[in-house]
PAZAPA-4460 file (N, C-alpha, C; in steps of 0.05 Angstrom, whole numbers, plus 32768, in hexadecimal, padded with zeros to 4 digits):
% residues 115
    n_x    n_y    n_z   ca_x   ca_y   ca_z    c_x    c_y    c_z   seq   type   mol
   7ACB   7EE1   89B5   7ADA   7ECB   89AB   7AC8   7EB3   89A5     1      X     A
   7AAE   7EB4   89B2   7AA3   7E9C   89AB   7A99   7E96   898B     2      X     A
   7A92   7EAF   8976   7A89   7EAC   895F   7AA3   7EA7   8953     3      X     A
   7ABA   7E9D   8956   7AD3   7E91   894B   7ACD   7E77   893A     4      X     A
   7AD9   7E6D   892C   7AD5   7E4E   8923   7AEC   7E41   8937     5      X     A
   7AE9   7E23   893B   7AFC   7E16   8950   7B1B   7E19   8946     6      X     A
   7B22   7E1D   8928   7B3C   7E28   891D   7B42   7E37   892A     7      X     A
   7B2F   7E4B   8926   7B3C   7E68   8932   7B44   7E63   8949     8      X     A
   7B30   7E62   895C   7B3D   7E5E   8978   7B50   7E49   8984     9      X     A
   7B52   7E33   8971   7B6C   7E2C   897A   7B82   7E31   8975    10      X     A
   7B85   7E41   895D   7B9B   7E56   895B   7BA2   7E6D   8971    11      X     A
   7B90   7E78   8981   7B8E   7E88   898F   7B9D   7E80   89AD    12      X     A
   7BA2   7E5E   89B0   7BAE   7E4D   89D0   7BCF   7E54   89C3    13      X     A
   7BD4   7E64   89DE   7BF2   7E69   89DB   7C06   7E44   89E3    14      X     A
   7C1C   7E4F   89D2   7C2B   7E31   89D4   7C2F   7E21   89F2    15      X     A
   7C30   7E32   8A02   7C35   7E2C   8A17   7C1A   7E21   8A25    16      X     A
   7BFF   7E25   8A2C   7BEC   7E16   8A30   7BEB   7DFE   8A22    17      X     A
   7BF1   7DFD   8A02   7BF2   7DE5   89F3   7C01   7DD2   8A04    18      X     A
   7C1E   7DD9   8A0C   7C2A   7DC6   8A14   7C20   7DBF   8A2F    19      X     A
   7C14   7DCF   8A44   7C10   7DCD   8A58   7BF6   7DBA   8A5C    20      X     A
   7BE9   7DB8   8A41   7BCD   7DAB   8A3E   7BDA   7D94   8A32    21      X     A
   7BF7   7D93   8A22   7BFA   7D73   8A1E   7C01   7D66   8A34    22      X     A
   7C15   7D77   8A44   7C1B   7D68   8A66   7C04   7D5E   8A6D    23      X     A
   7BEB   7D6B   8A74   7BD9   7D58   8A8A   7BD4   7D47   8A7D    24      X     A
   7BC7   7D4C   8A59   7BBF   7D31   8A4A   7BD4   7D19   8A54    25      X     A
   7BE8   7D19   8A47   7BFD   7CFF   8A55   7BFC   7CFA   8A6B    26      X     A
   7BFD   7D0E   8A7F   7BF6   7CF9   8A96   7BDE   7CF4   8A9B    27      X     A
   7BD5   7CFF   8A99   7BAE   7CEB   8A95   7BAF   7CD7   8A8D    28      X     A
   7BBD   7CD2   8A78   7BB8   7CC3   8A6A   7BD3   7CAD   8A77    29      X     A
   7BDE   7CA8   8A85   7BF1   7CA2   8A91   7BDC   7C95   8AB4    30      X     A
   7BCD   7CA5   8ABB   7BBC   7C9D   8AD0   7BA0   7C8A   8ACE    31      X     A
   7B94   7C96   8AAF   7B88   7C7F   8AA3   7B94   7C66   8A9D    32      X     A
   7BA3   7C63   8A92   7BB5   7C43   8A89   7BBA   7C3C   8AA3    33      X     A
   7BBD   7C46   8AC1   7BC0   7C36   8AD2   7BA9   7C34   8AE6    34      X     A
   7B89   7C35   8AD6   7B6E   7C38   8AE2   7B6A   7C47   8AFB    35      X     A
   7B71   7C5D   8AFD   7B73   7C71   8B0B   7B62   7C8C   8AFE    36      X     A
   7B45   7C81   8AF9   7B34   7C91   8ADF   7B2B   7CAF   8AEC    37      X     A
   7B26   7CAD   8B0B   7B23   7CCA   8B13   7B3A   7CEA   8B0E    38      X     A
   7B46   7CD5   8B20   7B60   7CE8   8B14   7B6D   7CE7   8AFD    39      X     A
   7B66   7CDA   8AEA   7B6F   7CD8   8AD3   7B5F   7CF1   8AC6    40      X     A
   7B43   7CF8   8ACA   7B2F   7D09   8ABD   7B34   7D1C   8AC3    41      X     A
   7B45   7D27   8AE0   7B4A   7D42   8AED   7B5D   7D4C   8ADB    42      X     A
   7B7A   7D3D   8AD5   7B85   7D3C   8ACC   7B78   7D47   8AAC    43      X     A
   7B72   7D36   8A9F   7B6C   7D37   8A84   7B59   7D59   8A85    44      X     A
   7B47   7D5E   8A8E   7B37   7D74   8A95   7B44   7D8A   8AA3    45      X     A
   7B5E   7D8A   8AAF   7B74   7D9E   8AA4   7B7D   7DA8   8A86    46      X     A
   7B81   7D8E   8A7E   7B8A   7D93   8A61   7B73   7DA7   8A51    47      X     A
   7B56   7DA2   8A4A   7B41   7DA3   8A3E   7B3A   7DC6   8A42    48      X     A
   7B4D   7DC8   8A5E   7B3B   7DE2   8A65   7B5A   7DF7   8A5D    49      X     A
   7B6C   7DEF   8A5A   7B85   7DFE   8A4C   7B90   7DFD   8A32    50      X     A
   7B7A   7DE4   8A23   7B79   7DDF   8A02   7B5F   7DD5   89F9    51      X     A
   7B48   7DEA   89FD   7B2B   7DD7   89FB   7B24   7DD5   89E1    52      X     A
   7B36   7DD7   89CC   7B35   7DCC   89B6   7B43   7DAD   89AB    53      X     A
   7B4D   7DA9   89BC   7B66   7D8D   89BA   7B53   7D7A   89B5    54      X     A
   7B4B   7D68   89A0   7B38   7D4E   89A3   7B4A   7D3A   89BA    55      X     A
   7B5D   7D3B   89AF   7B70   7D25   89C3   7B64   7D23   89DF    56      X     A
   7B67   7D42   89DD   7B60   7D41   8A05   7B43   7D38   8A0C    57      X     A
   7B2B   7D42   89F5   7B15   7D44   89FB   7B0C   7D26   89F8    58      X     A
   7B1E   7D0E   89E7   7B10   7CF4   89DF   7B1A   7CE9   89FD    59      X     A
   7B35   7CEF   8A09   7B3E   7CE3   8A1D   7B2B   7CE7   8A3D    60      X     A
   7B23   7CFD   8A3A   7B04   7D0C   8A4C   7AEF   7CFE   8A50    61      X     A
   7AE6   7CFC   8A34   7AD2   7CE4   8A2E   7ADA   7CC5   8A3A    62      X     A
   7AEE   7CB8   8A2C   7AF2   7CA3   8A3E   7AF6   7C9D   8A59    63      X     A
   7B02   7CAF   8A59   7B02   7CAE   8A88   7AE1   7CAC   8A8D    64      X     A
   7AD3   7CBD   8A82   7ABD   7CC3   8A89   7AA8   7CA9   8A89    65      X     A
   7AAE   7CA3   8A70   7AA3   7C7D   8A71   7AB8   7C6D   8A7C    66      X     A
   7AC3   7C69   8A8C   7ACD   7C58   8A98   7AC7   7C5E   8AAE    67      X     A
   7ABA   7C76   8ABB   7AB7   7C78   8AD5   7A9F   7C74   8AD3    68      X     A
   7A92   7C6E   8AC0   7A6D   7C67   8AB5   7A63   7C7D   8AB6    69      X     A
   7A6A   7C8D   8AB2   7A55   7CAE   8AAE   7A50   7CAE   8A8E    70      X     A
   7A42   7C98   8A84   7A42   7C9B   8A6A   7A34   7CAD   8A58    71      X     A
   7A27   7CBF   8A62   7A16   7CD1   8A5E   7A2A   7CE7   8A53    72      X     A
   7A36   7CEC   8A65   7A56   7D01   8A5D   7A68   7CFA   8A4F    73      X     A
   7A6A   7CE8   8A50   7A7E   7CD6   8A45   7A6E   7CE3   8A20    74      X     A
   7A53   7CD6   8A19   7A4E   7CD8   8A02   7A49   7CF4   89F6    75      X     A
   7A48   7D0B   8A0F   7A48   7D21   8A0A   7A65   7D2A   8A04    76      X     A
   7A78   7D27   8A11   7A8F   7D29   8A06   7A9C   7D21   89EA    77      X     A
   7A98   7D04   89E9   7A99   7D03   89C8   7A90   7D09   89B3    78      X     A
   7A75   7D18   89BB   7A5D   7D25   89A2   7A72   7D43   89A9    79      X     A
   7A7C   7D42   89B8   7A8D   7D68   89B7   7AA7   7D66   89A4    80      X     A
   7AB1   7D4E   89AA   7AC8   7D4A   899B   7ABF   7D4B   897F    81      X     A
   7AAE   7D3D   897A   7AA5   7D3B   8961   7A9C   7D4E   894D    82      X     A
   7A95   7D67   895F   7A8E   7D84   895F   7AB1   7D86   894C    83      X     A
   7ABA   7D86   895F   7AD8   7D96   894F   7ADE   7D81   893A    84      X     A
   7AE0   7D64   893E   7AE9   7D57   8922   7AD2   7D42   891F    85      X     A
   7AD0   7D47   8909   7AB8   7D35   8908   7AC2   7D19   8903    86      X     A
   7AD5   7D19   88F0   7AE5   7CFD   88F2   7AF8   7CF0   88FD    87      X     A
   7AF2   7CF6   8917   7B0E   7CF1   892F   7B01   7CD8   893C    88      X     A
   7B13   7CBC   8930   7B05   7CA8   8934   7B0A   7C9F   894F    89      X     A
   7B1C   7CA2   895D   7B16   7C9C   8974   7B00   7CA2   8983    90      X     A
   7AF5   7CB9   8984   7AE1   7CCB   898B   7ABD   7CBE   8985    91      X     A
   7AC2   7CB2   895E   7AAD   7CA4   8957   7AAE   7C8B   8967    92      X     A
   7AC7   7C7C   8972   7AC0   7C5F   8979   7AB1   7C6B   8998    93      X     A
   7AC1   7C7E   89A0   7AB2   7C80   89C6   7A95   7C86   89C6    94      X     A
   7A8E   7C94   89A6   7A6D   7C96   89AE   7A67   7C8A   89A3    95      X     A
   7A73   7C78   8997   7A61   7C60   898C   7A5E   7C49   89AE    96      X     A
   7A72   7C41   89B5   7A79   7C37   89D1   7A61   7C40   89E0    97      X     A
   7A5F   7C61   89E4   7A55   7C68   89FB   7A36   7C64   89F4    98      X     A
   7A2D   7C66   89DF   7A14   7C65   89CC   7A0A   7C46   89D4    99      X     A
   7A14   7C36   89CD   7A10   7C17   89D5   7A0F   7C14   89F0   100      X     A
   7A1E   7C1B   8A04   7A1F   7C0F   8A1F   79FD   7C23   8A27   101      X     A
   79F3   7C33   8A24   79D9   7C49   8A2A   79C5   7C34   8A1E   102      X     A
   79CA   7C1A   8A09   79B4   7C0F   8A01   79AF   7C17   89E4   103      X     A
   79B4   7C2A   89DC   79B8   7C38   89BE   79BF   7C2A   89A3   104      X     A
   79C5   7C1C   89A0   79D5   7C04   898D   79D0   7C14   8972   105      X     A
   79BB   7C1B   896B   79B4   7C24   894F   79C0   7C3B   894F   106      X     A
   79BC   7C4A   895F   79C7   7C6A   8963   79F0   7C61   8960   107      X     A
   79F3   7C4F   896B   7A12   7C46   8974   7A21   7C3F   8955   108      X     A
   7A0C   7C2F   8948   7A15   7C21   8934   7A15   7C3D   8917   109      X     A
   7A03   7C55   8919   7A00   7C63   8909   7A15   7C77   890F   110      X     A
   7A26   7C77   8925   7A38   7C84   892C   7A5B   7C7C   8923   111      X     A
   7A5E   7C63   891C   7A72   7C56   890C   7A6A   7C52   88EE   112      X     A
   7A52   7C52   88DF   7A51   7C4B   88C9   7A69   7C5C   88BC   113      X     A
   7A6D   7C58   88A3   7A84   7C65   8898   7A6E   7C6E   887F   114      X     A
   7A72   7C7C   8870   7A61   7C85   8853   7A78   7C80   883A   115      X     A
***
């Protein structure tokens, strides 16, 4: 399964993980909005591992991840997201975010340019 393109295999997540991977996203994302970022990531990293194609889930990953200052992951996570969409701008602002706070500014700023 791994020589798949990310299409393929997300065609392959039966409906029911989908939904079960939008449940944790929401409430993650429901535990984040009330700065509760650990368990917000457990949460969210349910989702990721029952839809690891979802950007949603994976940009929301990333942010817990810099808010709990693991920005290292954090920027690894949004270079993954980015893997699947390259223009999933939420995803460009967190590594642009996460790019800047590491000291990076040039790297940060070449990560929002638009063409």
């Amino acid at each position: 399964m791994e020589d798949r393109k990310p299409q393929e295999r997300r065609e392959t997540i039966s409906e029911k993980s989908k939904k079960q991977a939008q449940f944790w996203l929401e409430y993650g994302q429901q535990l984040s909005d009330s700065i509760r970022y650990t368990e917000a990531l457990a949460a969210i990293e349910r989702a990721v591992s029952l839809d690891e194609m979802n950007v949603e889930a994976l940009y929301a990953k990333g942010t817990c991840l810099a808010m709990l200052a693991r920005y290292d992951e954090a920027l690894e996570t949004f270079e993954h997201t980015l893997l699947l969409d390259e223009k999933y701008v939420p995803a460009l602002d967190g590594k642009a975010w996460a790019l800047g706070i590491l000291g990076r500014q040039k790297e940060a700023l070449a990560a929002v340019e638009m063409e």
